[in-house]
C-alpha positions in Angstrom: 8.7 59.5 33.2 4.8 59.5 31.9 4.2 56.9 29.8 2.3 57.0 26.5 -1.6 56.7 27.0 -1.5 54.5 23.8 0.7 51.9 25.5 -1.5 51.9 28.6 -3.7 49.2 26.9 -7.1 48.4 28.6 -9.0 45.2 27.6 -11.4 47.4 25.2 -8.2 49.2 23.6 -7.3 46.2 22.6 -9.9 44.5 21.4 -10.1 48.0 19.3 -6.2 47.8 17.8 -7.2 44.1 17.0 -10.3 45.2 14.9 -8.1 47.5 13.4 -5.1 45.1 12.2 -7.9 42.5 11.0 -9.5 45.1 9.1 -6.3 45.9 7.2 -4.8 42.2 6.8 -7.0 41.8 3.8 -5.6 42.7 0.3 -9.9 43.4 -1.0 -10.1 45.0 2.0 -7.2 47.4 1.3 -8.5 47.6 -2.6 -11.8 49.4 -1.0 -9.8 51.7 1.0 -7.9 52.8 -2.2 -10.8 53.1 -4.2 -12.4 55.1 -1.4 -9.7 57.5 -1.3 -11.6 60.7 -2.8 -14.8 59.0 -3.7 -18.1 57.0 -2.5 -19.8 54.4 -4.0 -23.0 51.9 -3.6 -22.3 48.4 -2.8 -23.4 47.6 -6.3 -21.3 49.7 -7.5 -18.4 48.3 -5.3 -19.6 45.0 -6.2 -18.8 45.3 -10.1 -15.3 47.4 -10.0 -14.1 44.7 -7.3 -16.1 41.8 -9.0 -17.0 40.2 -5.6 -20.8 39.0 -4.8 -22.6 41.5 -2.7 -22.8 39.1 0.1 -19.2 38.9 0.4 -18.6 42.2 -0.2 -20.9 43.7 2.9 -19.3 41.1 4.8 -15.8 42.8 4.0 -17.6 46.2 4.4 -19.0 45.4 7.9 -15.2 44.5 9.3 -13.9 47.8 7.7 -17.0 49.5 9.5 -16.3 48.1 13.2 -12.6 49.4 12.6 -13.7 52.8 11.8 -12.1 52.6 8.5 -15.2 53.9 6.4 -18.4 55.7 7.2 -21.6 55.0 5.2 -24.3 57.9 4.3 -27.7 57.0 3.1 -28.9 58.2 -0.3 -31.9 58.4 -0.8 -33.1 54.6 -0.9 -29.0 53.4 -1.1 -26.4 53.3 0.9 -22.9 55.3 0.0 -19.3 54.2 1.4 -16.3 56.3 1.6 -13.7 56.4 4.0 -14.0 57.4 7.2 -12.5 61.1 8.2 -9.4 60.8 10.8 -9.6 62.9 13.8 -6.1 63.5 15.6 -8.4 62.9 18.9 -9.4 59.5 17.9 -7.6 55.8 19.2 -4.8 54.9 17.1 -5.2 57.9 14.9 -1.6 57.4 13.9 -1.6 54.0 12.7 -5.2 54.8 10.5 -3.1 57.5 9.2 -0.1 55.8 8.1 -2.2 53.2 6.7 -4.3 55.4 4.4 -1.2 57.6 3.8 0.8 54.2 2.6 -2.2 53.0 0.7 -2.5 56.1 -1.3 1.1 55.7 -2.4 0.0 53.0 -4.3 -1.0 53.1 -7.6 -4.7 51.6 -8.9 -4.5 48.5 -10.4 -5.8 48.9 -14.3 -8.8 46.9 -13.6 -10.1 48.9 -11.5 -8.9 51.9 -12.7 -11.1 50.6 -15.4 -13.9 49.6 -13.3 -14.4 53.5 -11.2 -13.9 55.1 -14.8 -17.0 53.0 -15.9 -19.0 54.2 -13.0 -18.6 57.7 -13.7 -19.0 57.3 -17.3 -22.5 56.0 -16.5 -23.1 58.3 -14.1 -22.5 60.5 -16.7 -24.4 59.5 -19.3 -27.4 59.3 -16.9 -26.9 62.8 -15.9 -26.6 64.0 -19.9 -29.7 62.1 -21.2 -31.6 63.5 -18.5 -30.2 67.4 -20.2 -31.1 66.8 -23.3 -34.3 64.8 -22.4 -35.8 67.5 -19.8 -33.9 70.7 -21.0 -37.3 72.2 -22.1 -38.4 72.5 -18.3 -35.4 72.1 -16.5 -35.1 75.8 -15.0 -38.9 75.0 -13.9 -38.2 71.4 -12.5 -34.9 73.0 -10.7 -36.5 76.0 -8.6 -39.1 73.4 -7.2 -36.1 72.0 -5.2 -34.0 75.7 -4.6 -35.2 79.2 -6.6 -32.6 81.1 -7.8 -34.4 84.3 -6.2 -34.1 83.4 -2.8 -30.3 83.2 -3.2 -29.2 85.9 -5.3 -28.8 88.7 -2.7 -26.6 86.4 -0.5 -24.6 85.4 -3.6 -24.1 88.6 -5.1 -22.7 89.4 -1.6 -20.1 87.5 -1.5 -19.3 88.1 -5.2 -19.3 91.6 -3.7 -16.6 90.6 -1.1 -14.0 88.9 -3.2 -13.2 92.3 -4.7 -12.2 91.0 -8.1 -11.2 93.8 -10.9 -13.7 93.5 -14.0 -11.1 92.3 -15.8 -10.3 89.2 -14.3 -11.3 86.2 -16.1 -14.4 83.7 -14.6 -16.0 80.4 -15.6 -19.5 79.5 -15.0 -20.0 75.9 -15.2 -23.5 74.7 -16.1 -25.2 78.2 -16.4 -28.4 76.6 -18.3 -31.4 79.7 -18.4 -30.4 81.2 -14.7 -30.3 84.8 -14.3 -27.1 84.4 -12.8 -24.6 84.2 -16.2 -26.2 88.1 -17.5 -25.2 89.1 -14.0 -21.7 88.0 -14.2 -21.6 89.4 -17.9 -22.5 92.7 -16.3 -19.5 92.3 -13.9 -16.2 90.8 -16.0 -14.9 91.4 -19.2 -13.6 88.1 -19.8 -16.7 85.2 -19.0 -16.9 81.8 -19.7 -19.6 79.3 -19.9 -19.2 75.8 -20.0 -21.4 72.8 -20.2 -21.6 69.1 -21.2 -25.2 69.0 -23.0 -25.4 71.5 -25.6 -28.9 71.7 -25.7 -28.2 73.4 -21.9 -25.4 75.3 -23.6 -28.0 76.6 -26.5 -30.5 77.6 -23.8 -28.0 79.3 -21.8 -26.8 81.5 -25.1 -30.2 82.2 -26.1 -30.9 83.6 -22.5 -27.8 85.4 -22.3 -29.3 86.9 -26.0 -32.7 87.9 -24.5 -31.5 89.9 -21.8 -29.0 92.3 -24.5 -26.2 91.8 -21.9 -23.0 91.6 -24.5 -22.2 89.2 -27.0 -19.0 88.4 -26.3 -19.1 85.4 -23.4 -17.2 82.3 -24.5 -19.3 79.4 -24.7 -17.7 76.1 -24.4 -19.2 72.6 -24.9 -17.6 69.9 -22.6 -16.7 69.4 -19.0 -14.0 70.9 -17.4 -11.4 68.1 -18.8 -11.8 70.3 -22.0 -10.7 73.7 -20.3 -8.1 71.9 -18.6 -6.8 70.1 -22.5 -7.1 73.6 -23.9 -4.9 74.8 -21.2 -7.1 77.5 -19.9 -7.1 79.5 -16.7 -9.1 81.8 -14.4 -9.2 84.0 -11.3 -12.9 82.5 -10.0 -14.8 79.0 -11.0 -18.3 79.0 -10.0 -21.0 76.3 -9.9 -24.5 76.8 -8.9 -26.8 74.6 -8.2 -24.6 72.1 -10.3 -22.6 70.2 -8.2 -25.1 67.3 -7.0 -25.2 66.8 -11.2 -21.3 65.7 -11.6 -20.5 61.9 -11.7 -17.1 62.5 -9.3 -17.0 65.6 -7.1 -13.8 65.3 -6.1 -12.4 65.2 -9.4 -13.7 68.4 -10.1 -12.1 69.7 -6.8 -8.8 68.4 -8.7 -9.5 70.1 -11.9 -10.9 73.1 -10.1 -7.3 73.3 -8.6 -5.6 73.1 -11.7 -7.5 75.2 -14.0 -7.7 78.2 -10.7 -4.6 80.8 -11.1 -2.3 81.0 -7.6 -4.9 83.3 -5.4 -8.3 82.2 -7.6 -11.5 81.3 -5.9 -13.7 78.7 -6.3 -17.8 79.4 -5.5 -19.4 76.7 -4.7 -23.3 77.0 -4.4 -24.9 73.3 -3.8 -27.4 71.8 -1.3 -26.2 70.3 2.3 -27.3 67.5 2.0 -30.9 65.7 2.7 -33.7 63.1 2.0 -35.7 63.5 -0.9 -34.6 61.0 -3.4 -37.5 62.3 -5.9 -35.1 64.9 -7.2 -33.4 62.0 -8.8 -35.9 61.9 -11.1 -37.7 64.9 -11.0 -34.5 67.0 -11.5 -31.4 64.5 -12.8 -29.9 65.2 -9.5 -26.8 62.1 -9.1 -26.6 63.0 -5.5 -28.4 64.1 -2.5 -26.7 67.1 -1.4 -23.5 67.6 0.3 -22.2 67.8 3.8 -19.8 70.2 4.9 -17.2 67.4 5.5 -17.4 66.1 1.9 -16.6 69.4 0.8 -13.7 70.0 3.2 -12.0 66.8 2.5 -11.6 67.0 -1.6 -10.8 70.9 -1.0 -7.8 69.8 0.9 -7.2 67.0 -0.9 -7.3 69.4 -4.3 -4.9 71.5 -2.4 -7.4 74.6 -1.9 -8.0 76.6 1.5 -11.1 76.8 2.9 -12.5 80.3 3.1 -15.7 82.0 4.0 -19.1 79.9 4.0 -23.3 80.6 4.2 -26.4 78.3 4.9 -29.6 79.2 3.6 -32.3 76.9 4.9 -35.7 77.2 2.4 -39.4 76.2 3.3 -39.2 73.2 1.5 -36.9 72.3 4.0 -33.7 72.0 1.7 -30.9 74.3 2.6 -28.4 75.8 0.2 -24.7 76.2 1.2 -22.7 78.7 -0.4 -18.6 78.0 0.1 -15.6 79.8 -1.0 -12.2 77.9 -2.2 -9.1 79.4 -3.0 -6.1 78.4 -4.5 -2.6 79.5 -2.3 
């Protein structure tokens, strides 16, 4: 009879399991993994929704690190926590995965429900002011970082390959003065355009206007909260170039998932993610890019299948990632 290689413990296996337990025999410690469920934060930002000092809160940080429980990635000139991604191969996989899957059964307490809605609502209005202060030149400030040119082909490509009837009915979040909203107008009857700043909203009309497309695209002020309230629907969702803009990502992946119809897509053009932290203020940018992992884990977290993706490296040395989401 074999025995289990788990119960074959070695002096390092255990020293392992006993990082683990200790990292999850903490009740703050357990509050982070919660709050890291679909999101990342800065310890600052950890530091007010817990309201711990920061120097006890790296020290709880550091334990939940040497367990493997969360992974950091640098931005820019701070450091971002979420929780670490499980892989079946890894030591104790199943205990890390009853213990998150446990942990997510358990509901937020309000305070710091409270405390994360904050954060975004400041990330928000960061993101907003920068809209409405920079609208004039955003288009200009934008194709410094990723032209819309040296996409298009690509994009219209796999626009090409999803085979969608011109009557099915498409959202473009963020469209602001891009080419790309006309060229949609030219392909579906039934467009949407949705945006939180209405000066980019304005721009994008009056664009749409100059290039005697149609005049018929729905223009909607608001996130996609709004579309979701009005109980709207739709057979593809795109964002371009608007991703690294949104306070929560993952909570869009959620909406994204409610607002798609069963089979609907979900394109996804965004930068993987890099260095250059002057986009922050040269372009409004609220994060760095995105890896592939990010994106993975709220699409399957949102409920959405993975489908078909492209990399784009530029001479700047960003690259753009193009990635298609359906809904079963």
């Amino acid at each position: 009879m074999s025995a289990n290689p788990e119960s074959l413990f070695s002096t390092s296996a255990t020293e392992e399991l006993s990082r683990l337990f200790k990292a999850l025999a903490d009740p703050l410690r357990l509050d982070i993994l919660r709050l890291l469920r679909n999101e990342s934060f800065g310890v600052l930002e950890l530091c007010r929704i817990v309201d711990v000092r920061q120097s006890a809160l790296s020290h709880h940080l550091k334990i939940l690190a040497q367990a493997e429980l969360v992974s950091t990635r640098r931005e820019g000139n701070s450091i971002f926590y979420r929780r670490a991604l499980l892989l079946a191969d890894q030591p104790f996989f199943s205990i890390r995965q009853a213990a998150f899957d446990k942990l997510d059964d358990i509901e937020l307490r309000p305070e710091l429900a409270a405390g994360v809605q904050q954060i975004h609502d400041e990330r928000s209005e960061q993101s907003l002011l920068f809209f409405e202060r920079h609208a004039e030149r955003f288009l200009e400030k934008q194709e410094l970082v990723a032209e819309y040119a040296h996409y298009r082909d690509t994009l219209h490509d796999l626009l090409d390959g999803l085979k969608l009837p011109a009557e099915s009915a498409v959202l473009e979040v963020g469209p602001g003065e891009s080419p790309l909203l006309s060229e949609l107008a030219v392909r579906f009857n039934s467009l949407t355009a949705l945006d939180n700043s209405q000066e980019m909203l304005n721009r994008a009309r009056h664009a749409l206007a100059q290039r005697s497309v149609r005049d018929d695209v729905q223009f909607m002020h608001g996130d996609t909260r709004v579309a979701r309230e009005q109980g709207l629907h739709f057979d593809l969702m795109i964002y371009n170039m608007v991703l690294h803009h949104i306070p929560s990502p993952q909570e869009t992946f959620a909406d994204c998932a409610e607002l798609l119809n069963s089979g609907g897509t979900l394109l996804l053009i965004d930068l993987s993610h890099h260095d250059q932290d002057w986009v922050r203020e040269s372009c409004g940018d609220l994060w760095l890019g995105f890896t592939e992992q990010d994106l993975d884990a709220w699409a399957m977290r949102a409920g959405l299948d993975d489908g078909q993706r492209v990399y784009l490296g530029l001479r700047n040395g960003f690259q753009v990632q193009m990635r298609i989401f359906t809904k079963p």
